[in-house]
C-alpha positions as MATLAB code, in Angstrom:
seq = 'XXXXXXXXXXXXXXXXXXXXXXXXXXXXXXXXXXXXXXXXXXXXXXXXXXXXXXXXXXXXXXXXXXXXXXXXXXXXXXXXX';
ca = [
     119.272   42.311   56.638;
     116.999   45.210   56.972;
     116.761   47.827   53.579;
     116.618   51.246   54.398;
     114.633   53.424   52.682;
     116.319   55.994   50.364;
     116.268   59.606   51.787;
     114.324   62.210   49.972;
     116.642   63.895   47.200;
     117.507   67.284   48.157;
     114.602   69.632   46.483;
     116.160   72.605   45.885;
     120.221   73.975   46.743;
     121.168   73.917   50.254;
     120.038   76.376   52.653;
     122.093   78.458   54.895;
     123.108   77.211   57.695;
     121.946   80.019   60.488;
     123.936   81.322   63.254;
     120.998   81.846   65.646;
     120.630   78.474   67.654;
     116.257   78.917   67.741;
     116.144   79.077   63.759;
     119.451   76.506   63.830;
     116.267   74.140   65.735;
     113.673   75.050   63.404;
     115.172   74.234   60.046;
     116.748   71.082   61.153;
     112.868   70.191   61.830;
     111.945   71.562   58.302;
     114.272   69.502   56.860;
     112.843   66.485   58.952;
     109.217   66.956   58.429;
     109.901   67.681   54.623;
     112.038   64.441   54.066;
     109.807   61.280   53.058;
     112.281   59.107   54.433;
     114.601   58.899   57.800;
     117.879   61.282   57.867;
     121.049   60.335   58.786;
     123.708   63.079   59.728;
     124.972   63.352   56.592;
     121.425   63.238   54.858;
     120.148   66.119   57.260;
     124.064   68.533   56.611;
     123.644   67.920   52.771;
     120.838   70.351   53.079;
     122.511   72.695   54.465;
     125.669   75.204   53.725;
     127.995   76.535   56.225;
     131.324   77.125   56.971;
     133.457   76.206   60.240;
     132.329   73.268   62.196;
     128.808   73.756   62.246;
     127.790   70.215   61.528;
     128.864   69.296   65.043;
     126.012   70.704   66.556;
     123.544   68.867   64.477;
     123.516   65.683   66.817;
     122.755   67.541   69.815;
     120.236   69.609   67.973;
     118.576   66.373   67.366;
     118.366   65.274   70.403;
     116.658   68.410   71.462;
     114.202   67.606   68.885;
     113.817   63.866   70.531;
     113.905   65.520   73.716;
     110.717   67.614   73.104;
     108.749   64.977   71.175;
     108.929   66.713   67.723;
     111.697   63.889   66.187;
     111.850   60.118   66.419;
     115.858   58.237   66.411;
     115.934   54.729   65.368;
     119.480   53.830   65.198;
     121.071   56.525   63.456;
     118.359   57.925   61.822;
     115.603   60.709   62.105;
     112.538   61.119   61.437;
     109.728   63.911   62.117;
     107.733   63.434   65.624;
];
């Protein structure tokens, strides 16, 4: 059985969650590239605050992010490209 690393605690509150879809893109890749560890779904939301169902876009956002070479899935986790 494989250990998975711990994901980086959250550094500061969470941000807000924008409602512009380009800077929705670019802090879900902050949040990658400043975690030392993979994210998971839940990792990635808990550094974020929003209401309504915002969280439901954050798996296709991260596929865009595979999609363009600029994050790595393995299984379902994250990780900076």
């Amino acid at each position: 059985m494989a250990v998975r690393p711990t994901p980086a605690p959250i550094a500061s509150k969470p941000l807000p969650w924008s409602k512009d879809v380009v800077a929705q893109v670019r802090a879900v890749a902050a949040a990658l590239c400043a975690s030392l560890a993979p994210l998971g779904l839940d990792d990635l939301a808990a550094r974020f605050t929003a209401r309504g169902p915002w969280k439901k876009r954050l798996p296709r956002l991260l596929d865009m992010l595979v999609a363009l070479g600029h994050a790595h899935k393995q299984d379902d986790r994250c990780t900076n490209g």
